[in-house]
C-alpha positions in Angstrom: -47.2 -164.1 -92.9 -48.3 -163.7 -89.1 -49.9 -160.1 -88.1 -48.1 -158.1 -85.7 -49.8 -155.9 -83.0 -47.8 -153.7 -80.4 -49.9 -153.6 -77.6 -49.5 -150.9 -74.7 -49.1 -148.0 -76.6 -49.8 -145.0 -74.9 -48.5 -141.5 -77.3 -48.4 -140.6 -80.5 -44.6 -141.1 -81.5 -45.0 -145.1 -80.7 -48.4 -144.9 -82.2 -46.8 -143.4 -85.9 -43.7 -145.6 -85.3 -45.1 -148.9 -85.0 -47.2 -148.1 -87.8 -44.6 -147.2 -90.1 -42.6 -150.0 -89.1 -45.5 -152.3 -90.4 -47.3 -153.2 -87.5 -51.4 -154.1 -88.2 -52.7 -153.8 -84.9 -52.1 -151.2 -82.2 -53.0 -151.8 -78.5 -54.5 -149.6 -75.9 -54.7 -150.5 -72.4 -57.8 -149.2 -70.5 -57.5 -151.2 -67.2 -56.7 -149.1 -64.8 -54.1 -151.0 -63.0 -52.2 -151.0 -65.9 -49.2 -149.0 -65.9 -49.8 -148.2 -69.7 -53.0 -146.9 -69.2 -54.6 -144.5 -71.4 -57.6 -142.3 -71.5 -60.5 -142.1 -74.6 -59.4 -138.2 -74.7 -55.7 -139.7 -75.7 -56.9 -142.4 -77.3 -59.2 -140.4 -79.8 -56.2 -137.8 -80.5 -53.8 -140.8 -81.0 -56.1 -142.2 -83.2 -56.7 -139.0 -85.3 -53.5 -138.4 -86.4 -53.4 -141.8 -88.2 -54.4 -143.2 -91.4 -58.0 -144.4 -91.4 -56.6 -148.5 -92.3 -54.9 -148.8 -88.3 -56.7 -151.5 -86.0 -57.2 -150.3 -82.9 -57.5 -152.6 -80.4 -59.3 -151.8 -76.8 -58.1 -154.4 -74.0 -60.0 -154.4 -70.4 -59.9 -156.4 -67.6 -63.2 -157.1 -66.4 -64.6 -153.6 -67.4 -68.3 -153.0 -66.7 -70.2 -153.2 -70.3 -71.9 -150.3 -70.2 -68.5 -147.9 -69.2 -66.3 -150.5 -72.0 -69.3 -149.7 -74.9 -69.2 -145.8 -73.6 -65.2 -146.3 -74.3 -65.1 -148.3 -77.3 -67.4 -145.8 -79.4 -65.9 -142.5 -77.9 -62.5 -143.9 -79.1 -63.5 -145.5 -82.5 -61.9 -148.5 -80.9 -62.2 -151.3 -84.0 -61.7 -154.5 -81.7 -62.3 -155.6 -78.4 -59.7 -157.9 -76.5 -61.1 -158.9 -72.8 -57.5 -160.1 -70.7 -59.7 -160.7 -67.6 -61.9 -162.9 -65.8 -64.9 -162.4 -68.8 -67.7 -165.4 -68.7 -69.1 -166.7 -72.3 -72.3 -165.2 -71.6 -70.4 -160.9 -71.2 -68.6 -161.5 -74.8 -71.8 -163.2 -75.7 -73.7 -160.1 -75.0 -70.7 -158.0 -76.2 -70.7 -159.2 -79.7 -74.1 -158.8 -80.1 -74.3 -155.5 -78.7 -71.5 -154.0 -80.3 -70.8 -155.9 -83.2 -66.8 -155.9 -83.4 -64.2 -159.0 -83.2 -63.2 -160.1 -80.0 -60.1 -161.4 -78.7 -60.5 -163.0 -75.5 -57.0 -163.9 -73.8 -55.9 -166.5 -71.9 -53.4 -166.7 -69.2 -51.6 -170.1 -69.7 -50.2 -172.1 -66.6 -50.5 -175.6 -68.1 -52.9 -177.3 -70.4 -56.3 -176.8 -68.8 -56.0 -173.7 -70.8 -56.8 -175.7 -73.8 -60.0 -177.1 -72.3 -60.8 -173.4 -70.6 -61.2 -171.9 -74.1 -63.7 -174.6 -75.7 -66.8 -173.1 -74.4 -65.7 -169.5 -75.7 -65.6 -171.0 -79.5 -68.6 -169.5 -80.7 -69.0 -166.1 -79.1 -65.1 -164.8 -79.7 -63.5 -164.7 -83.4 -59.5 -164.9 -81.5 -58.1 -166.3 -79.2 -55.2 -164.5 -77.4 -52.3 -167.1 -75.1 -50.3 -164.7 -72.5 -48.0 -166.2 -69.7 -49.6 -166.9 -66.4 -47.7 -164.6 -63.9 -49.6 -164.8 -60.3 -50.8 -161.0 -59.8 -50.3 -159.5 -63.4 -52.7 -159.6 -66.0 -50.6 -159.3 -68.6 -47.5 -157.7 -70.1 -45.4 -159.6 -67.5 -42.5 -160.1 -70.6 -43.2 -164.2 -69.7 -42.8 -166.7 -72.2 -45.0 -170.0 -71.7 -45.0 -173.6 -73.6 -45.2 -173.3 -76.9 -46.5 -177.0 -77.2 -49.8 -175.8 -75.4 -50.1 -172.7 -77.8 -50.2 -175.6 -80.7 -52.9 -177.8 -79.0 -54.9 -174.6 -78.7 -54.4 -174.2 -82.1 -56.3 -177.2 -83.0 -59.6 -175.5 -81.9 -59.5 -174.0 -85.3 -59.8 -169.9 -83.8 -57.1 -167.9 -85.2 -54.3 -167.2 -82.6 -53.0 -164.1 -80.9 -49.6 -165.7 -79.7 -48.2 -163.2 -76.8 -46.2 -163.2 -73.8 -42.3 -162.3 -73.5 -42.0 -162.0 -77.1 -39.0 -160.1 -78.2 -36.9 -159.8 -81.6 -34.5 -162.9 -79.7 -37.5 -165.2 -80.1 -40.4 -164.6 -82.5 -39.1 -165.9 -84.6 -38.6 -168.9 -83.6 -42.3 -168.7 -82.4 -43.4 -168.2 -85.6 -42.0 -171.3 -86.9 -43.4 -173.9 -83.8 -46.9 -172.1 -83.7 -47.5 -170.2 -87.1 -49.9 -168.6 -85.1 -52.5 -165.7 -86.9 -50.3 -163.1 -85.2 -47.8 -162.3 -82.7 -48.1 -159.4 -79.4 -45.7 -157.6 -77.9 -45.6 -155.2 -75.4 -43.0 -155.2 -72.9 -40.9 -156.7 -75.4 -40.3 -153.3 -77.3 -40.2 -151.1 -74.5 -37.6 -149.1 -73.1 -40.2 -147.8 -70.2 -43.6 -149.3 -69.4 -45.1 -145.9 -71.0 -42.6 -145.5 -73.5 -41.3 -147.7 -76.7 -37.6 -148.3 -77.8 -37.4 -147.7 -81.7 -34.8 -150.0 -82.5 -36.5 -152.8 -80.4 -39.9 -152.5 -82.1 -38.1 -152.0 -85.5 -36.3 -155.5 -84.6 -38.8 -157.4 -83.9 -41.1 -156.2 -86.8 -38.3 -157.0 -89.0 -37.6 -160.3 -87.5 -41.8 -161.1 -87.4 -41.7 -160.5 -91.1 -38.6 -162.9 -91.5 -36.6 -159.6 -92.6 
């Protein structure tokens, strides 16, 4: 059975929801362009009133790695995903100075992606497919070809499938990729900052073929 993360969570309440609901990775934003921002302060307090088992999962866009390592161990952040612009030499130098699985997204227009991600194969442990949407870095709520998500999948790293993933359609994602785990963000919101219950408990439900 795919893994589930809800990326873009930014309070508490979504924080204990999404964890109740089953979800095994949780997603904090610290780009600061993104509209579901957070801070290590909120993070930290987020994160304290949770059982010790959650995943956090820290995503940046081209952060410096001295302010992202500052971040990652003032948070207890548990895995790094890198949605920018990152070469093979900064999650090189990541994983060897902090030691913790990285997820390095891609932003899929066509299938150049596929050939994009070979050189990343032996210094990330995921890999993470979003829609390309000109201007937005991710959580656009695009879907992309699925038929390039399973010639990625040949690579052999597991697969963070994302983009525009809603209770409608995962599960039909789940049965064309059977990829190591599905994202959604936008897909369970009712505001960029804020997450609708019923959504999220729909499409955990339908990830888990409920």
């Amino acid at each position: 059975m795919a893994k589930i993360k809800i990326c873009g969570i930014t309070n508490e309440a979504d924080a204990s929801l999404a964890m109740s609901l089953g979800a095994d990775y949780l997603g904090f934003n610290f780009y600061k362009d993104s509209p579901r921002k957070v801070s290590v302060k909120m993070v930290d307090e987020i994160m304290g009133k949770l059982p010790a088992f959650v995943i956090s999962v820290g995503v940046f866009v081209d952060e410096d790695p001295k302010e992202l390592a500052k971040i990652v161990k003032r948070a207890g952040i548990k895995m790094i995903q890198l949605h920018g612009n990152e070469s093979v030499d900064y999650c090189k130098a990541l994983k060897e100075s902090l030691g913790l699985p990285i997820i390095k997204a891609f932003r899929v227009a066509d299938y150049t992606v596929v050939e994009n991600i070979k050189p990343y194969l032996d210094v990330i442990d995921y890999v993470l497919l979003d829609a390309y949407v000109e201007g937005v870095q991710g959580g656009a709520g695009a879907t992309f070809n699925w038929d390039i998500a399973i010639k990625a999948k040949e690579l052999g790293k597991p697969m963070f499938l994302a983009g525009g993933l809603t209770s409608e359609n995962v599960e039909e994602a789940l049965e064309k990729v059977a990829p190591f785990a599905v994202d959604t963000a936008s897909g369970v919101e009712r505001l960029p900052r804020r997450k609708d219950y019923d959504k999220m408990k729909a499409f955990i439900r339908s990830a888990k073929g409920l």
